[in-house]
C-alpha positions as a Markdown table, in Angstrom:
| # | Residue | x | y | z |
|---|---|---|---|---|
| 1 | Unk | 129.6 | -124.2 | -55.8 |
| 2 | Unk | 133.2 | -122.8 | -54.7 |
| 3 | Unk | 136.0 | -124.8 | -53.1 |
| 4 | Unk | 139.0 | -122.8 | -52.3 |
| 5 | Unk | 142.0 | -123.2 | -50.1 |
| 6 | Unk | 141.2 | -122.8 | -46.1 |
| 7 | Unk | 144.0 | -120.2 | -44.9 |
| 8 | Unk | 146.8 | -122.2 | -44.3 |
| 9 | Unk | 147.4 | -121.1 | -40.8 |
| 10 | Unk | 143.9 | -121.7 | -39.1 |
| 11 | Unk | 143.8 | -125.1 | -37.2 |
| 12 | Unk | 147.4 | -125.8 | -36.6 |
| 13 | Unk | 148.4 | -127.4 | -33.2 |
| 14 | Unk | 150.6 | -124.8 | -30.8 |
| 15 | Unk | 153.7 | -125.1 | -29.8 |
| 16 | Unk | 152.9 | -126.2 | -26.0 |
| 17 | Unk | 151.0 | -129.5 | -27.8 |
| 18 | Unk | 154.0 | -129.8 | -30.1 |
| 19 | Unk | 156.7 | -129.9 | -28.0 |
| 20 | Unk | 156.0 | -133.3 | -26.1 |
| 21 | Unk | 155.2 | -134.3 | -29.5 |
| 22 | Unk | 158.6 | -133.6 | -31.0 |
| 23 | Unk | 160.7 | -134.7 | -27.8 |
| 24 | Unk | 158.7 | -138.5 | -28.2 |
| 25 | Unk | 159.9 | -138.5 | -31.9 |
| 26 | Unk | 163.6 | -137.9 | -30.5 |
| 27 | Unk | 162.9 | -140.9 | -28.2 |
| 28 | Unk | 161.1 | -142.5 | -30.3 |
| 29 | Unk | 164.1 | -142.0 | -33.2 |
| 30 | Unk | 166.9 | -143.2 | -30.5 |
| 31 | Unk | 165.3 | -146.5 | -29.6 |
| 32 | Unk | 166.8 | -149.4 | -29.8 |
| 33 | Unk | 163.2 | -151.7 | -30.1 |
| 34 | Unk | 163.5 | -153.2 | -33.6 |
| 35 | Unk | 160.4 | -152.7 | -35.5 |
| 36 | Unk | 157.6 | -156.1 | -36.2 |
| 37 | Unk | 156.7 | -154.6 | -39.6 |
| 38 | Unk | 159.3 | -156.5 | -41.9 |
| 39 | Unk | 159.0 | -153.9 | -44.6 |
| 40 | Unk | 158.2 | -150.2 | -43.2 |
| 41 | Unk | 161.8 | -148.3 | -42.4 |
| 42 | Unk | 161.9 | -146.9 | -39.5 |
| 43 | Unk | 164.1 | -143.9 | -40.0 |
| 44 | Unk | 160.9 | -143.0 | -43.2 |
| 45 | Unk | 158.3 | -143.4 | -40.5 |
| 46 | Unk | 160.2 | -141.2 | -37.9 |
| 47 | Unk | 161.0 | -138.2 | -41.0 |
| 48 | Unk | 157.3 | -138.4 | -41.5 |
| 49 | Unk | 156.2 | -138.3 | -37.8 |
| 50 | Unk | 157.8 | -135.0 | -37.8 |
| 51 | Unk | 156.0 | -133.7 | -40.8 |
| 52 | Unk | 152.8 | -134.2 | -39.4 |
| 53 | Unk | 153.5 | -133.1 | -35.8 |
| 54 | Unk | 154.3 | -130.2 | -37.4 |
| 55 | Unk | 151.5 | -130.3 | -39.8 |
| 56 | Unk | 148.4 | -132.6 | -39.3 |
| 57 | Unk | 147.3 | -131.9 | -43.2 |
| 58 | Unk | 150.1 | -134.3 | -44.2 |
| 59 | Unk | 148.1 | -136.9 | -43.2 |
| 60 | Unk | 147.3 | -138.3 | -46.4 |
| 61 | Unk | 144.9 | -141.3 | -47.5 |
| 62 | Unk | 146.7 | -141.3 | -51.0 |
| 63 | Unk | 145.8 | -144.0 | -53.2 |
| 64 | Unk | 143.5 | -146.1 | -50.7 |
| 65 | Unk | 140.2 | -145.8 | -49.7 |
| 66 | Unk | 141.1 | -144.7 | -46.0 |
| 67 | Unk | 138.8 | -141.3 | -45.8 |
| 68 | Unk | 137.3 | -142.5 | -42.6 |
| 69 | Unk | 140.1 | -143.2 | -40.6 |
| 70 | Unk | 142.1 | -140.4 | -42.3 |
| 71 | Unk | 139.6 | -137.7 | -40.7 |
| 72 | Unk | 140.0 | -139.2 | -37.5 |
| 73 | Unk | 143.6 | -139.1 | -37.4 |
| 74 | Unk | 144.0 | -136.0 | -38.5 |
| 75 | Unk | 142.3 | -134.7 | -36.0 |
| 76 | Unk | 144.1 | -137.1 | -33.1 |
| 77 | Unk | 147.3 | -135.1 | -34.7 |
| 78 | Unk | 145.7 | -132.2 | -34.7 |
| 79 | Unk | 144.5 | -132.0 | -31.1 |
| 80 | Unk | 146.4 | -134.5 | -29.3 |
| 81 | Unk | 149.9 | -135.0 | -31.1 |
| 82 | Unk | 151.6 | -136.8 | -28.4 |
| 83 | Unk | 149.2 | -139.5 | -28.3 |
| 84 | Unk | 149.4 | -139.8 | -32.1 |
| 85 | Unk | 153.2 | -140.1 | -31.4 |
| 86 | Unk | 152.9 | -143.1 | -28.8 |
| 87 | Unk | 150.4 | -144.8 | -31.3 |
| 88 | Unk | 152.9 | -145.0 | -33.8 |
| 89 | Unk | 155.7 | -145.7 | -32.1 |
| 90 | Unk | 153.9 | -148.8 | -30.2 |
| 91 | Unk | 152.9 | -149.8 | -33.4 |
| 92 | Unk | 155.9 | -150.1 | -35.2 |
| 93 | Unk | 157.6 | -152.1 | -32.8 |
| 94 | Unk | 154.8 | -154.1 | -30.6 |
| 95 | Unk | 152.0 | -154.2 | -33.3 |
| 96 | Unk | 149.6 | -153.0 | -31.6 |
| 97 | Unk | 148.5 | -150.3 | -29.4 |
| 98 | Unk | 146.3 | -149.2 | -26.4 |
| 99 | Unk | 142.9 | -147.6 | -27.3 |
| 100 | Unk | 140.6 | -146.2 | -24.7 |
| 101 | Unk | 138.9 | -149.5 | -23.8 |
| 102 | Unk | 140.4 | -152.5 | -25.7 |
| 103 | Unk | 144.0 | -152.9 | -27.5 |
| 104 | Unk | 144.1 | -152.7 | -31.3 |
| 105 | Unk | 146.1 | -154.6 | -33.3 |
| 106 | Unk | 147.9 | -155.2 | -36.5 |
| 107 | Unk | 147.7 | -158.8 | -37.6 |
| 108 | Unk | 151.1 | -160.9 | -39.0 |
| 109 | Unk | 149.0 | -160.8 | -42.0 |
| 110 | Unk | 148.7 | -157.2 | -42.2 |
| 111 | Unk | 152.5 | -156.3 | -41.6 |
| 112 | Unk | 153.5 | -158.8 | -44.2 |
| 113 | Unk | 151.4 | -157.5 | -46.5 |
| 114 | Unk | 152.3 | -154.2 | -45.6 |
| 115 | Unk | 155.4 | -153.6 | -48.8 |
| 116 | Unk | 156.2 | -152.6 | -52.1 |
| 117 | Unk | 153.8 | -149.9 | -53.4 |
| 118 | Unk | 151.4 | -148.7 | -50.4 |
| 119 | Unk | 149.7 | -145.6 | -52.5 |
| 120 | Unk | 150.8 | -143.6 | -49.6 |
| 121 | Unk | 153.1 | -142.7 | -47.3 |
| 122 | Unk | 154.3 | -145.5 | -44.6 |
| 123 | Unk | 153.6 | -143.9 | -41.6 |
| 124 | Unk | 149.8 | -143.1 | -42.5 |
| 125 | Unk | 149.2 | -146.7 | -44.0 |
| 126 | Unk | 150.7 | -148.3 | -40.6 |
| 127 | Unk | 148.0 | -146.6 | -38.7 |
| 128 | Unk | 145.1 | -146.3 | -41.0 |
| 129 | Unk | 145.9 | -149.6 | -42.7 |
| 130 | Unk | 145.6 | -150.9 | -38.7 |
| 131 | Unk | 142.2 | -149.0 | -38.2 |
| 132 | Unk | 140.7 | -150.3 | -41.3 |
| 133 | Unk | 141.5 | -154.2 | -40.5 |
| 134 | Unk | 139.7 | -153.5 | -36.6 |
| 135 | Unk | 137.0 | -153.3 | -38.2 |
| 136 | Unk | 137.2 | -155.6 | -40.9 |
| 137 | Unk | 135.1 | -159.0 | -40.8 |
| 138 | Unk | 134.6 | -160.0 | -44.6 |
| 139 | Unk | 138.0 | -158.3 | -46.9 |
| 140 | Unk | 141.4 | -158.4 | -45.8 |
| 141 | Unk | 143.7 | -154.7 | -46.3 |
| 142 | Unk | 146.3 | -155.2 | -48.5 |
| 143 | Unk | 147.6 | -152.5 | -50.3 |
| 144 | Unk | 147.7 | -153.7 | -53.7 |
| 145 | Unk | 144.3 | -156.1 | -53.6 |
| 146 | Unk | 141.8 | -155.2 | -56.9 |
| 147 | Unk | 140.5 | -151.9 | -56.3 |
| 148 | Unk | 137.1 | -153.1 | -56.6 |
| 149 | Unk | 138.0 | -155.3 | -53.3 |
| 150 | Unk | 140.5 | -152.0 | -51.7 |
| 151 | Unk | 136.4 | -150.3 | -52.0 |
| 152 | Unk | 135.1 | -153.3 | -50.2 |
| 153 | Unk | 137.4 | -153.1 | -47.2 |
| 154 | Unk | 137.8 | -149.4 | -47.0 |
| 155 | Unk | 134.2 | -148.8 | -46.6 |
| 156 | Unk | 133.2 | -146.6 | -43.4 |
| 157 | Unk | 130.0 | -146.5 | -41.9 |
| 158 | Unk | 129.0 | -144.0 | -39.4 |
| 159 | Unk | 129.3 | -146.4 | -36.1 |
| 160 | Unk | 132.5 | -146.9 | -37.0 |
| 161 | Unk | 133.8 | -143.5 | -37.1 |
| 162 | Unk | 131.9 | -142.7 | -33.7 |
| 163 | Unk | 134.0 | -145.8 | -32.3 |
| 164 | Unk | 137.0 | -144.3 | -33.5 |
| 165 | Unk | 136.0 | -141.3 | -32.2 |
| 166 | Unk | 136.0 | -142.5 | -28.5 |
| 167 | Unk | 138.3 | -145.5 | -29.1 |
| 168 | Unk | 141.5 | -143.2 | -30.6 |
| 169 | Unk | 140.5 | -139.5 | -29.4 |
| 170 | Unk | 139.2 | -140.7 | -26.2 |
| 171 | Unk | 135.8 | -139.0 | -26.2 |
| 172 | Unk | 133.8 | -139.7 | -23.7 |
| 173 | Unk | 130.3 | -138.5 | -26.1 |
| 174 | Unk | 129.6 | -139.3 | -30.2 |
| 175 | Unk | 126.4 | -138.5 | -31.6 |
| 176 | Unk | 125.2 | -139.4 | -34.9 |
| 177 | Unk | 123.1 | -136.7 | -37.3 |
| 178 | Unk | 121.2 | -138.2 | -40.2 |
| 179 | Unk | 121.2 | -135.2 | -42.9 |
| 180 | Unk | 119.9 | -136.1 | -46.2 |
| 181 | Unk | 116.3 | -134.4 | -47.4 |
| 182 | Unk | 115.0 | -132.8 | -44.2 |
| 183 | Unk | 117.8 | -132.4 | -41.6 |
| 184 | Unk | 120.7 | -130.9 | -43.5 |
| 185 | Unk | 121.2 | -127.6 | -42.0 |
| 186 | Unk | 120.4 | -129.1 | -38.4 |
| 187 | Unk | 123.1 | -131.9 | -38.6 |
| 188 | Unk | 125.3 | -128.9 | -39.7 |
| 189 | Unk | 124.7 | -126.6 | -36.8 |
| 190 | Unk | 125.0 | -129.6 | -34.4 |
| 191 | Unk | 128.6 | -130.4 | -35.9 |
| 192 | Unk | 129.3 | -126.6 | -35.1 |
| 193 | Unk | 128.0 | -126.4 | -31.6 |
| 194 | Unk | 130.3 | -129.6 | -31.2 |
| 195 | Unk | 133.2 | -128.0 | -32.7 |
| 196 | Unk | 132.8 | -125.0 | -30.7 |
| 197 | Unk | 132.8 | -126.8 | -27.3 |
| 198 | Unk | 135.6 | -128.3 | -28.2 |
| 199 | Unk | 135.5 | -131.3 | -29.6 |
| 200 | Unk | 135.2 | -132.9 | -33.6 |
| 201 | Unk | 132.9 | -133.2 | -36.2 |
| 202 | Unk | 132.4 | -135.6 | -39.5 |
| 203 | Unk | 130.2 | -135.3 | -42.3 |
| 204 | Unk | 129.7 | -138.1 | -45.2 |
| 205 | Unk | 129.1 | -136.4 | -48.4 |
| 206 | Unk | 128.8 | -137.1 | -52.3 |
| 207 | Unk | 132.4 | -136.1 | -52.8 |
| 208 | Unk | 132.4 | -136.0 | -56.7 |
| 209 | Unk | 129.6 | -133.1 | -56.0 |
| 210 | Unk | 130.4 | -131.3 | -53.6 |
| 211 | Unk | 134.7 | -131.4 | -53.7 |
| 212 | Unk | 134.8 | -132.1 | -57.4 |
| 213 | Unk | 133.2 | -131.2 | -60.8 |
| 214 | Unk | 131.7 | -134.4 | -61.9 |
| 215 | Unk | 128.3 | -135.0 | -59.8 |
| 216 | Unk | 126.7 | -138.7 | -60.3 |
| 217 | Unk | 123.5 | -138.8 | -61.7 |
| 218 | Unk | 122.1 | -140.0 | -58.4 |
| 219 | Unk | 123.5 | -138.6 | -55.5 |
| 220 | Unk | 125.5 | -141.3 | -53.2 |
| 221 | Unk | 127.3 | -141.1 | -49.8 |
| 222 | Unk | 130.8 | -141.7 | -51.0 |
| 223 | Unk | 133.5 | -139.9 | -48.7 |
| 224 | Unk | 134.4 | -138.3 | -45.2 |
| 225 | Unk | 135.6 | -135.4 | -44.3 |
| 226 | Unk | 136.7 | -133.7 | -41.0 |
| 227 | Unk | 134.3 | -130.7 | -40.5 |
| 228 | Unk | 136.9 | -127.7 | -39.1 |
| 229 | Unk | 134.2 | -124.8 | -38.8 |
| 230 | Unk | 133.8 | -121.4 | -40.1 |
| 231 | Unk | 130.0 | -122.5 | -40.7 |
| 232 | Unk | 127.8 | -120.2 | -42.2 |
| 233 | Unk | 124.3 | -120.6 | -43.5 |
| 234 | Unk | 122.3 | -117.2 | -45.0 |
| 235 | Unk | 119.6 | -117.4 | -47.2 |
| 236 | Unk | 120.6 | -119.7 | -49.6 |
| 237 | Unk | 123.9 | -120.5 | -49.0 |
| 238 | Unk | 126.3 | -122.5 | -46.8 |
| 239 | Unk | 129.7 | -122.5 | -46.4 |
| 240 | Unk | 131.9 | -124.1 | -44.2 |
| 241 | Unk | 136.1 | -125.2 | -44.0 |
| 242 | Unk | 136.8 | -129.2 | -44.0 |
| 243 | Unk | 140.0 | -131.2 | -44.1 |
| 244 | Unk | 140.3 | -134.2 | -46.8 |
| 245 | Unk | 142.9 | -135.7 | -49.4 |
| 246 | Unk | 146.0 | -133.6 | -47.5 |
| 247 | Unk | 144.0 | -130.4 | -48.0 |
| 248 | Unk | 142.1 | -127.5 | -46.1 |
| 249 | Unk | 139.4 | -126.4 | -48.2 |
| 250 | Unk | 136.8 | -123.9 | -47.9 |
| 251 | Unk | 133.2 | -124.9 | -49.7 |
| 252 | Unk | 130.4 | -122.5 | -50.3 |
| 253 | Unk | 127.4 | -123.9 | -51.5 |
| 254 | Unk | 123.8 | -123.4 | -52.7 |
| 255 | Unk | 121.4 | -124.3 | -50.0 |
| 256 | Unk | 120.0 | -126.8 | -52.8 |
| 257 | Unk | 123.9 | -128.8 | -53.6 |
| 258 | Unk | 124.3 | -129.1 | -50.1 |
| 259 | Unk | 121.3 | -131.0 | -49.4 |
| 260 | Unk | 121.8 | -133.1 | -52.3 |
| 261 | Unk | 125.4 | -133.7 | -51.4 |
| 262 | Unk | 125.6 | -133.8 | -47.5 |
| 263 | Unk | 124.4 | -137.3 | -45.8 |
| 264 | Unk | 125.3 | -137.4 | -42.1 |
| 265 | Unk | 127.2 | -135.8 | -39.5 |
| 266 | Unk | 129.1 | -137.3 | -36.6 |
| 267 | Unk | 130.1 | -135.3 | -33.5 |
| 268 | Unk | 132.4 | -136.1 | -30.4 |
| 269 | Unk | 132.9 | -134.2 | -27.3 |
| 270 | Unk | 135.6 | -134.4 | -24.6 |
């Protein structure tokens, strides 16, 4: 297995997304809308608005266990940067914000709890923080709950990400691609043919396998990654770029470590 840095300037946004983006931080920075979040500073937020505009692999999940949501909104950066802008903004001084079929909200509970030390930056625990309580029934997000109870409420499944993907990107088509044992390579070339039309892609995988150097014993879905093409399968290998933990990374893998390691795939199209 090889994990190597993605060239750093594949999958950037161009400057005819960007600009919108950057004239609604300016706006954004120049109104006079007090924020409802007690404890985020506003002038932080904006400085890191502009960092990701410019960058969507800034979008960090840092300390939390915000993979899920982090995919997604790197790809709502990525693709649609202006949107990512208006998200934030409403946020920051309404609470909530429109998705493509309901309004999504960040509870008094949420906002309050929202200080001291986050584990990442403020901008990206407004949003994903706010993504992880919609879907919350049992655990509460708080930022500096036991981490065996952070595990608990940052859990993804694979209907919530194909939510998010037509809730926050606004796709009008999510499919779900169970991998492990006999449809590995399929699920992959499906993610593909949805990237290549256009649209996203999401794989769960055993991240301490496949991204790290210290596989479990048993093999376990554990983490999400955006799926940014450059798939390749030939005789026995794959290889393929993702986005995860602020990073582009390139994997090439035996055919063997990526069946072990890669559990699902989830696609969207426009």
């Amino acid at each position: 297995m090889t994990v190597t840095n993605a060239a750093t300037n594949l999958y950037l946004p161009d400057a005819k997304l960007t600009q919108p983006a950057v004239s609604a931080i300016d706006e954004f920075a120049k109104s006079s809308l007090p924020g409802v979040w007690a404890f985020l500073d506003k002038a932080t937020i904006v400085a890191d608005l502009r960092s990701r505009v410019n960058d969507p692999v800034q979008i960090n999940q840092g300390g939390q266990p915000f993979c899920g949501p982090a995919a997604v909104l790197f790809e709502l950066v990525r693709k649609q940067p202006l949107r990512y802008v208006r998200i934030c903004q409403s946020l920051f001084e309404t609470g909530y914000f429109q998705a493509a079929s309901h309004w999504i909200s960040a509870s008094n509970e949420l906002r309050q709890a929202s200080r001291g030390d986050l584990h990442m930056s403020q901008v990206d625990w407004m949003v994903l923080a706010t993504l992880r309580q919609s879907e919350n029934l049992l655990f509460p997000v708080e930022p500096n709950a036991p981490e065996m109870i952070r595990n608990l409420a940052g859990m993804t499944k694979s209907w919530e990400m194909r939510g998010w993907i037509k809730e926050i990107l606004g796709y009008r088509k999510s499919e779900y691609y169970h991998a492990y044992l006999m449809n590995d390579v399929s699920a992959l070339n499906q993610a593909a043919a949805a990237i290549q039309s256009g649209g996203v892609a999401f794989a769960l995988i055993t991240a301490e396998g496949m991204l790290q150097t210290n596989p479990p014993p048993i093999p376990f879905p554990s983490h999400w990654v955006a799926l940014l093409g450059n798939i390749a399968v030939t005789n026995n290998q794959v290889s393929f770029d993702v986005y995860t933990w602020s990073k582009k990374l390139h994997l090439d893998l035996d055919l063997s470590s990526f069946k072990k390691y890669f559990w699902a795939a989830v696609t969207g199209i426009p």
